[in-house]
N, C-alpha and C positions, 0 to 999 in steps of 0.2 A: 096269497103269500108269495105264490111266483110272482104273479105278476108287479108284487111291488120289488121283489129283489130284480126284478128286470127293468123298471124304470129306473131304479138305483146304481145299477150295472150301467146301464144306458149314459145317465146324468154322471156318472164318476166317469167315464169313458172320452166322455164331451170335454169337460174339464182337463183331463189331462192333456187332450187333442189339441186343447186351444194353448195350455201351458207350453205343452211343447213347440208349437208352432211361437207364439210369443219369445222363448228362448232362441230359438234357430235365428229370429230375427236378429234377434241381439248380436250373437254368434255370429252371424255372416256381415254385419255393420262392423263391429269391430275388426272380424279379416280385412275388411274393404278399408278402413282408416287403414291398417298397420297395413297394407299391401302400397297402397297409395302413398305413405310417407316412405318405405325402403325405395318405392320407384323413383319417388324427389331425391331420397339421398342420391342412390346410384345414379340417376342423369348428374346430380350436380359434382360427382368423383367420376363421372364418364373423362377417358382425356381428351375426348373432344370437342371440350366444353372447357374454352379459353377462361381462366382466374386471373383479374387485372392483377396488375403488381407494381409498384414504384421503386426503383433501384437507384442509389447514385452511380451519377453517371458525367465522363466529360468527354469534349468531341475534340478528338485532335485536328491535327495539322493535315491530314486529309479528307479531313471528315467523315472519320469513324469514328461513332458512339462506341465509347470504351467503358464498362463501368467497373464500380469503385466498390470495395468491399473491406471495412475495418474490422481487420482481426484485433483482438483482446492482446495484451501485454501478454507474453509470454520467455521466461527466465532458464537458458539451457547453460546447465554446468555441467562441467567435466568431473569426474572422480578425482580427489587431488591421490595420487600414487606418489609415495617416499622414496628414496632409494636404498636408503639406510635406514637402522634405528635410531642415529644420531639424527638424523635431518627431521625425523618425527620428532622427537622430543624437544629440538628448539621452536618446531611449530609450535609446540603445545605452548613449550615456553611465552612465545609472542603472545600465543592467542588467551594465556593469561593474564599476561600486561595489557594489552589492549582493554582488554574486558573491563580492569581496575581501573584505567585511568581516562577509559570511549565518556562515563558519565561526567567528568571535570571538563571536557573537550564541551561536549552538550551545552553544559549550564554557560560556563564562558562565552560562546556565541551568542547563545538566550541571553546574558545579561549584558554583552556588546550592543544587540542590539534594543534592546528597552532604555538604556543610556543615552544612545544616541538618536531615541525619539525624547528621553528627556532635556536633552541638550538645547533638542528645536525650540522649546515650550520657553524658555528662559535666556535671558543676554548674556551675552559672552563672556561678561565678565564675571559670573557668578561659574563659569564652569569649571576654571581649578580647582576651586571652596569643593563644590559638587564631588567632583571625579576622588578627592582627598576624602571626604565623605563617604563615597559607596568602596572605597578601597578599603577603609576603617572596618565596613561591615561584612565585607567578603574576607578579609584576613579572618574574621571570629569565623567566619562558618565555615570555613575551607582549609584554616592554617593544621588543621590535625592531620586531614587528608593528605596534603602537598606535603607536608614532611614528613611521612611515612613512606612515602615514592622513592625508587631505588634509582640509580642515575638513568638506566634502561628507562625508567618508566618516564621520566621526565622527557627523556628525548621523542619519546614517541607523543606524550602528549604535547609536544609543542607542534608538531607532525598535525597531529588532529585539530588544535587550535586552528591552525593554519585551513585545514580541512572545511572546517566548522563556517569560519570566517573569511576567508580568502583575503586575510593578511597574518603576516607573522607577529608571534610573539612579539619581537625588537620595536615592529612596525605601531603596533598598538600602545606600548608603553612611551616609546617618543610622541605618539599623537596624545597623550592625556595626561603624560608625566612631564614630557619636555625630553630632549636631545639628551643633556647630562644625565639622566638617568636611568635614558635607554645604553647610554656607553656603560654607566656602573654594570649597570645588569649581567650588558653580554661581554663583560667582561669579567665577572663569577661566572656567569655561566662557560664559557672559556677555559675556566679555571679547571672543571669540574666534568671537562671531557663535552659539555654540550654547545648547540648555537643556539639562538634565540631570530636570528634570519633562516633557520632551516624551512624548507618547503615540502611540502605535500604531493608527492608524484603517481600519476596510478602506475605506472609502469614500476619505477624503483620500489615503489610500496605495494605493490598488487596483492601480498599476503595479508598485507593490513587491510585492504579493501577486502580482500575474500570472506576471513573474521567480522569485519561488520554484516557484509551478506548473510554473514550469517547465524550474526546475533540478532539482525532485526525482520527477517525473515519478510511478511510480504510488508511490513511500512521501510524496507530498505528505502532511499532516495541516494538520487547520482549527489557527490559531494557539491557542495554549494558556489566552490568556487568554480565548478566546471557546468552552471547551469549557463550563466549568459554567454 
């Protein structure tokens, strides 16, 4: 009876000896991979181990490689400060009218310029017919808006017409109306405290630029007339 629990003792002894041995293997293979991959990292973030790089770059006039680094758009404003309470409240004012009247400025440009690819498509002599036409259809969809406009607003939206299109009100209606009816015009408009040749300045207008800044936030673009 001993002697079999001592071959059994013997034989479970072997067995573990060799399991064990069999695991260490393992165990010490796996150190040696993850010892040998940290060694690759570290040589290859060693700093003595030059990482090629391509930079732009131009060679002056002495011939120094100078290189070139394109920063991202980046938009720095000022806090606007008031003096008064009065000088606040006519901002507001403006930046209410603007607001009302920035969308009519918009579309006007937009439909300058789809006109005058429609123009191309067709001989000239169909383009009064035309121009009397799309007048016909922008009076229905816009005559509610423009006559709610208070003369303030009108003034500013011929400002943004101008803006929009880098020509004037006056400008636009003698080119599609004819002469005579750019004089009728800017001569109610005249009437009525407005021009219709007034222009779009950043400097004289720079409150009115600031309000679009900051109605349209990042699809802002510089006015159209000041891109070429």
């Amino acid at each position: 009876m001993s002697g079999n629990l001592s071959d059994t003792f013997r034989r479970c002894h072997c067995i573990n000896a060799t399991s064990l041995s069999s695991s260490w293997g393992v165990y010490v293979g796996v150190f040696l991979v993850l010892w040998m991959g940290l060694a690759d990292r570290v040589q290859a973030q060693s700093p003595g181990t030059p990482v090629p790089m391509e930079l732009p770059a131009y060679i002056d006039d002495h011939g120094d490689t100078i290189p070139v680094a394109f920063l991202p758009h980046v938009e720095v404003r000022d806090r606007r400060i008031f003096r008064s309470a009065a000088e606040r409240k006519r901002f507001d004012r403006l930046y209410w009218n603007v607001v009302k009247v920035y969308p009519l400025a918009k579309a006007a440009g937009r439909q300058l310029n789809e006109l005058e690819e429609e123009l191309k498509t067709m001989p000239e002599s169909k383009h009064r017919a035309h121009c009397r036409k799309l007048e016909g259809s922008l009076k229905k969809q816009y005559k509610k808006q423009l006559t709610e406009l208070t003369v303030t607003q009108g003034r500013i939206l011929i400002k943004l017409v101008d803006r929009e299109t880098a020509r004037t009100s006056y400008s636009i209606v003698r080119e599609f109306r004819g002469s005579f009816q750019a004089f009728m015009w800017q001569g109610l408009a005249l009437m009525f405290g407005s021009n219709l040749k007034s222009t779009y300045e950043l400097q004289e207008d720079r409150d009115i630029e600031l309000i679009l800044m900051m109605v349209e936030g990042k699809q802002y673009e510089i006015p159209y007339k000041y891109r070429n």
